[in-house]
C-alpha positions in Angstrom: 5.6 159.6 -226.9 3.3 157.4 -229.2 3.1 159.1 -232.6 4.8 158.6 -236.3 5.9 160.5 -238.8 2.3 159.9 -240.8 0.4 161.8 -237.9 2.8 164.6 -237.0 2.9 165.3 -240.2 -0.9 165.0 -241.6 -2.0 168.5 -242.7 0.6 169.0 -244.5 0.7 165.0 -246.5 -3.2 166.2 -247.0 -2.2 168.6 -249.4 -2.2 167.2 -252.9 0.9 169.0 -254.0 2.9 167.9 -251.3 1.9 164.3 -250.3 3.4 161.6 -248.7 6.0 161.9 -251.9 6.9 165.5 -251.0 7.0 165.0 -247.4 9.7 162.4 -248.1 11.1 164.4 -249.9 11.9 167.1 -247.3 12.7 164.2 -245.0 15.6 163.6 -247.3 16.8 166.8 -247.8 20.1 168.5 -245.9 19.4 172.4 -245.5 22.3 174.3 -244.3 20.7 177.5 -242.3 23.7 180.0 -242.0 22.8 183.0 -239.1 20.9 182.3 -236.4 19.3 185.6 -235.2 15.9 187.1 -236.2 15.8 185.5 -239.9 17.7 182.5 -239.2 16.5 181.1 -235.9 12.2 181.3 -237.0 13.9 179.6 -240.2 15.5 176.6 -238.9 12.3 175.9 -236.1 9.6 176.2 -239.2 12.1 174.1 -241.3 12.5 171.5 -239.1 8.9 171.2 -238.2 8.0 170.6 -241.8 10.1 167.7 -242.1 13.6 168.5 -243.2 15.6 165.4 -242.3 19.1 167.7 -241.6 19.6 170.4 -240.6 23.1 172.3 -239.7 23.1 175.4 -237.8 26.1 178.0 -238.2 26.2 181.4 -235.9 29.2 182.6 -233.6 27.0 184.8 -231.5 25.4 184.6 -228.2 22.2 185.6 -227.1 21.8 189.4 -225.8 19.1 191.0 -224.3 18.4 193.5 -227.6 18.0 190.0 -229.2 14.8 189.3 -227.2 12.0 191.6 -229.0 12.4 189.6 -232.1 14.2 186.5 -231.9 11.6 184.7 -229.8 13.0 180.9 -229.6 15.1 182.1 -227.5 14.5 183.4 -223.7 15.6 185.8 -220.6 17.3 183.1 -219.0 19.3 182.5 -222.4 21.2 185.6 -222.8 25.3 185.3 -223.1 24.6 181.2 -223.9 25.2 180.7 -227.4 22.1 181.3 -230.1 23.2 177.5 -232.1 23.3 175.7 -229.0 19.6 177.2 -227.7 18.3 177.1 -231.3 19.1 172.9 -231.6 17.9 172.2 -228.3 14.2 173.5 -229.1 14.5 171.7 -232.4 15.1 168.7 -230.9 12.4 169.1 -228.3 9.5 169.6 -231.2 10.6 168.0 -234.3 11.4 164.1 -233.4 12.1 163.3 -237.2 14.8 166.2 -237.8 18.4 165.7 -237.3 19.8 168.9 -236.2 24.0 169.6 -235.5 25.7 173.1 -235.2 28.8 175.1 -235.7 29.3 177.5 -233.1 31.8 179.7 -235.2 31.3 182.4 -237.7 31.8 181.3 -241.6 34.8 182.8 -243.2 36.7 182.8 -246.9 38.4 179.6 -245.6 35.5 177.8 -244.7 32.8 178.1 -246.4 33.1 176.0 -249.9 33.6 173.2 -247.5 30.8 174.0 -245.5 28.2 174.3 -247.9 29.4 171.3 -249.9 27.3 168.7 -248.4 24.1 170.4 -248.3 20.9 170.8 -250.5 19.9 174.0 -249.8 21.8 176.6 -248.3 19.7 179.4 -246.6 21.0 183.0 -245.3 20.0 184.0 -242.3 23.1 186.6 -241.4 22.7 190.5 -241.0 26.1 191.3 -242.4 26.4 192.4 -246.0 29.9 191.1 -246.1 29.0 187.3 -245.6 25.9 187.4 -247.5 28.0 187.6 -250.8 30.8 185.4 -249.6 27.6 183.3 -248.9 26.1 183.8 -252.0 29.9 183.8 -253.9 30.6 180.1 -252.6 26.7 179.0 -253.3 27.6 179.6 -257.4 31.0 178.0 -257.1 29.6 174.7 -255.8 26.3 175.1 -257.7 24.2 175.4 -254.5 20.8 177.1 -254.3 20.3 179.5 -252.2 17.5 180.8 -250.3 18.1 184.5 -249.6 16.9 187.1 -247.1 18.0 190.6 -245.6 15.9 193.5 -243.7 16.2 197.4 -243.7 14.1 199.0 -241.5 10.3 198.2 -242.5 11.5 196.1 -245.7 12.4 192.9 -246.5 13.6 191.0 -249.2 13.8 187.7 -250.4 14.8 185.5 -253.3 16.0 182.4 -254.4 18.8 182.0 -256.2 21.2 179.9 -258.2 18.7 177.3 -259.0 19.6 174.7 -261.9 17.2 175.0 -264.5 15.7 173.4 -267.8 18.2 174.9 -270.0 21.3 173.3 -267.9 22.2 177.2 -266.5 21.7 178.4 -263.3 19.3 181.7 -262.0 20.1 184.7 -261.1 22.5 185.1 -257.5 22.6 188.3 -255.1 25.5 189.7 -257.5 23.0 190.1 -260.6 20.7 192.3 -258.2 23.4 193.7 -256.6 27.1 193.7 -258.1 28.9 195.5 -255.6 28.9 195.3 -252.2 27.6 198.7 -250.4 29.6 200.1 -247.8 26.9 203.2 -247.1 24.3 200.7 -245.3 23.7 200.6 -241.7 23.2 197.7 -239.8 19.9 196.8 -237.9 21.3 198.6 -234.6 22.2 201.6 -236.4 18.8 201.6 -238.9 16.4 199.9 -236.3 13.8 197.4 -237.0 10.5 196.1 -236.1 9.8 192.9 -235.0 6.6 191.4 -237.5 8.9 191.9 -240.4 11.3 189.8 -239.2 9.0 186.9 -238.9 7.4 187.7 -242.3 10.6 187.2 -244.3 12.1 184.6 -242.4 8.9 182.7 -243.2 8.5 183.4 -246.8 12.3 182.1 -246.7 11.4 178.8 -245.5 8.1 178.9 -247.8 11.1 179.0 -250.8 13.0 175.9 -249.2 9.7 174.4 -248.8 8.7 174.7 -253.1 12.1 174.2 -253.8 12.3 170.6 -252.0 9.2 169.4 -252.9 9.1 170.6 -256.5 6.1 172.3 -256.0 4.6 175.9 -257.1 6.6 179.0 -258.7 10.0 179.8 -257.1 11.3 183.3 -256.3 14.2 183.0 -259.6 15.3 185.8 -261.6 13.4 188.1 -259.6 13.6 189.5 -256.3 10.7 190.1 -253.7 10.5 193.3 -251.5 8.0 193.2 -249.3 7.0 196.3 -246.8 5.3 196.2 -243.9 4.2 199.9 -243.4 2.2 199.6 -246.3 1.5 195.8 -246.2 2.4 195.8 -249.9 4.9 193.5 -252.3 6.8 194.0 -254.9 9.0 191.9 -257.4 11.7 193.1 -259.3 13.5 191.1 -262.4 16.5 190.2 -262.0 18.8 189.3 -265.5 22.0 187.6 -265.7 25.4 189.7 -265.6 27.0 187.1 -267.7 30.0 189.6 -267.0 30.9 188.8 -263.7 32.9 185.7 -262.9 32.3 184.8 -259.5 35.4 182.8 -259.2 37.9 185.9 -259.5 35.3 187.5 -257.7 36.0 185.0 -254.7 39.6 184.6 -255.0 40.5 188.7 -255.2 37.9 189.3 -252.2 38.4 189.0 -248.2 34.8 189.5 -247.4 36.1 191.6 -244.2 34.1 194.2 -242.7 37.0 197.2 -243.8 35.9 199.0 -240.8 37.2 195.7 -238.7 40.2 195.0 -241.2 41.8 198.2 -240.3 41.3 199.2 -236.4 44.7 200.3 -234.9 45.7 198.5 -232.0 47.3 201.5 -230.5 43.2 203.2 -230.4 41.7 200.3 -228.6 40.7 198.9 -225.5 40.1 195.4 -224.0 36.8 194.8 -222.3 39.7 193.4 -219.5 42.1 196.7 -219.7 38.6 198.4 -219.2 37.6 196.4 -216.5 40.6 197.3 -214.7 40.3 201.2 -214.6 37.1 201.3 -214.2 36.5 203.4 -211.1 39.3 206.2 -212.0 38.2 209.5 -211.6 40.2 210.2 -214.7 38.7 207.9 -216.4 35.6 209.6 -218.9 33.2 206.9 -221.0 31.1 208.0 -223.2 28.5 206.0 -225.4 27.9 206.9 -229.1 25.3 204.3 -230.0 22.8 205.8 -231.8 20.0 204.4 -229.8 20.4 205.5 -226.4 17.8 203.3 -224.7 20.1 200.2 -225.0 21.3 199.0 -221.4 25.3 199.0 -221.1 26.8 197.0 -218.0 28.6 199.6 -216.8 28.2 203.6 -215.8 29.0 205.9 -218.8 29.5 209.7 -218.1 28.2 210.9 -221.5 26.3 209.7 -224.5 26.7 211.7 -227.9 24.6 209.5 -230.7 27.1 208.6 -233.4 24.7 210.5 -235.9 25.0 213.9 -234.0 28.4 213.5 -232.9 30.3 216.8 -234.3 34.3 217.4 -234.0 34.2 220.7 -233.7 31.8 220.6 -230.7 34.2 218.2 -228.6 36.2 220.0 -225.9 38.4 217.2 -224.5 40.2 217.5 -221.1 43.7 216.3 -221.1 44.2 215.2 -217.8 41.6 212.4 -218.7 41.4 209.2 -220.0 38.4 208.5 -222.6 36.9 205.7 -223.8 34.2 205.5 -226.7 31.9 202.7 -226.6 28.9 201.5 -229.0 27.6 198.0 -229.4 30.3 196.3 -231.5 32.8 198.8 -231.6 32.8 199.8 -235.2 31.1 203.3 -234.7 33.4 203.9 -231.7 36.5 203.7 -233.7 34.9 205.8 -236.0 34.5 208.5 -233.3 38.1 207.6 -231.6 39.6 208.3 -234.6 38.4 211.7 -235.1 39.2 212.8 -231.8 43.0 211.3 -232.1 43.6 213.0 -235.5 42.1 216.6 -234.4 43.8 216.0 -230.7 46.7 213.5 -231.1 48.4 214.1 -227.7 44.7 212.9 -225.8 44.6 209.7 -224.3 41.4 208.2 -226.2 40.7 204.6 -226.7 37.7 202.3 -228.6 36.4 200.0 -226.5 37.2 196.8 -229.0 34.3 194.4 -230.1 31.9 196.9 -228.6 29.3 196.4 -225.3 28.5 193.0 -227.0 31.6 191.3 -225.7 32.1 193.3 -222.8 
């Protein structure tokens, strides 16, 4: 197609603060975009539309069909393909002056300070509290900015930290909001969430990486924005340095593991396969205890109790049967499987492992 860089990219080299100067800029830049769902995948497609010369895309996960109301680069006939793989091939199709690669595995302890070493600007993207501050742990120890973003329900926030400034110091990170890591949150399955606010924070995410490229207006540092859509209002909180905390022991004491995941017995769960296999057994008794009971499961379930209601001393349990407790990633139904085996430990009761999502 006959067009250049000075065309594609004209409204936004019209505006005086950003310029041919700041557009090349962006073109040199190397973003890291790490999560590829609802925040990351409007993120790397607005990022690499304004010019971002490289991009690398991180996520493990694969497109599923609860994916679809909100993370809308990505279509019907993409569920089970994987979201980094989808997400690269639309950036390549609309932004000709981006260089865009993947890593189709989930970050980790091991990885990451390797990962994010090559990078400008590293931007969260994830859902899970666990990597956001191993994400936000490595981003100080190898003096990377970060661009950070996370959802509850009909709020969002969003902040930008570890920046180098005048002084020779660096901003606040997620640790000086936040110092510990909460363990009482639900995730977006178990909390819900609507679909504009997703698209509002990604956005002002990529409106961060944008400023912070180009050198241009007032960054979100040392303060953190929360923005909520029910009552279309914003605030911004200070933020001040815990000159406490030393994020190197910090990293090297921590796993950054999910404890619910870290300590499933084997002897309580159930392969999608094993499943598989019985399924048809008249003994056999499944029962779903996802606390949103209009998501589709791919296969016949004979009761659903919502995780939130689900009461011990209400559960009657047949012996001559076989159960299996499902939910969406198999973190609630351990929870549940548990409970059962420690008030009836003769029953035959199993956790379907990994949840629906891997069935």
């Amino acid at each position: 197609m006959d067009f250049n860089k000075e065309s594609y990219f004209q409204r936004q080299t019209t505006l005086s603060e950003i310029g041919l100067a700041g557009q090349e800029l962006l073109q040199k830049a190397k973003v890291l975009v790490i999560g590829c769902g609802g925040l990351g995948s409007p993120i790397a497609i607005y990022l690499a539309t304004s010019g971002v010369g490289e991009l690398h895309l991180v996520d493990f996960d694969t497109v599923s069909v609860s994916n679809l109301h909100r993370q809308v680069f990505f279509r019907v006939r993409d569920i089970h393909q994987p979201k980094v793989e989808i997400l690269a091939k639309e950036i390549e199709k609309r932004a000709p002056f981006t260089k865009v690669s993947f890593t189709n595995k989930s970050v980790n302890k091991n990885s990451i300070l390797e990962l994010i070493s090559s990078y400008d600007v590293v931007v969260d993207g994830t859902d899970n509290l666990q990597i956001k501050y191993l994400i936000n742990d490595a981003c100080v120890l190898k003096n990377k900015p970060l661009v950070y973003g996370s959802l509850y329900k009909f709020d969002g926030y969003v902040a930008t930290f570890n920046v180098l400034n005048g002084d020779g110091d660096y901003t606040c990170n997620l640790r000086d909001a936040f110092p510990e890591i909460a363990t009482d949150i639900p995730n977006c399955e178990e909390a819900g969430t609507l679909n504009p606010i997703v698209g509002i924070i990604a956005l002002l995410q990529v409106n961060e990486v944008i400023k912070l490229i180009t050198k241009t207006g007032k960054l979100l540092v040392n303060q953190l924005l929360i923005y909520n859509a029910l009552e279309n209002s914003q605030l911004k909180i200070k933020l001040k340095k815990n000159k406490a905390l030393i994020i190197s022991t910090i990293f090297r004491d921590s796993n950054y593991l999910d404890a619910h995941c870290t300590t499933q017995d084997s002897a309580l769960l159930i392969s999608s396969s094993k499943l598989k296999e019985k399924m048809g057994d008249e003994k056999l008794e499944i029962i779903s205890v996802m606390n949103n009971l209009q998501i589709s499961i791919p296969f016949e379930v004979h009761k659903k109790i919502p995780h939130k209601k689900f009461d011990i001393e209400s559960f009657f349990p047949d012996f001559d049967k076989t159960y299996v407790i499902v939910c969406t990633k198999g973190i609630t139904s351990y929870d549940v499987t548990l409970k059962i085996k420690n008030k009836y430990p003769d029953l035959a009761v199993f956790s379907l492992y990994e949840g629906i999502e891997k069935y």
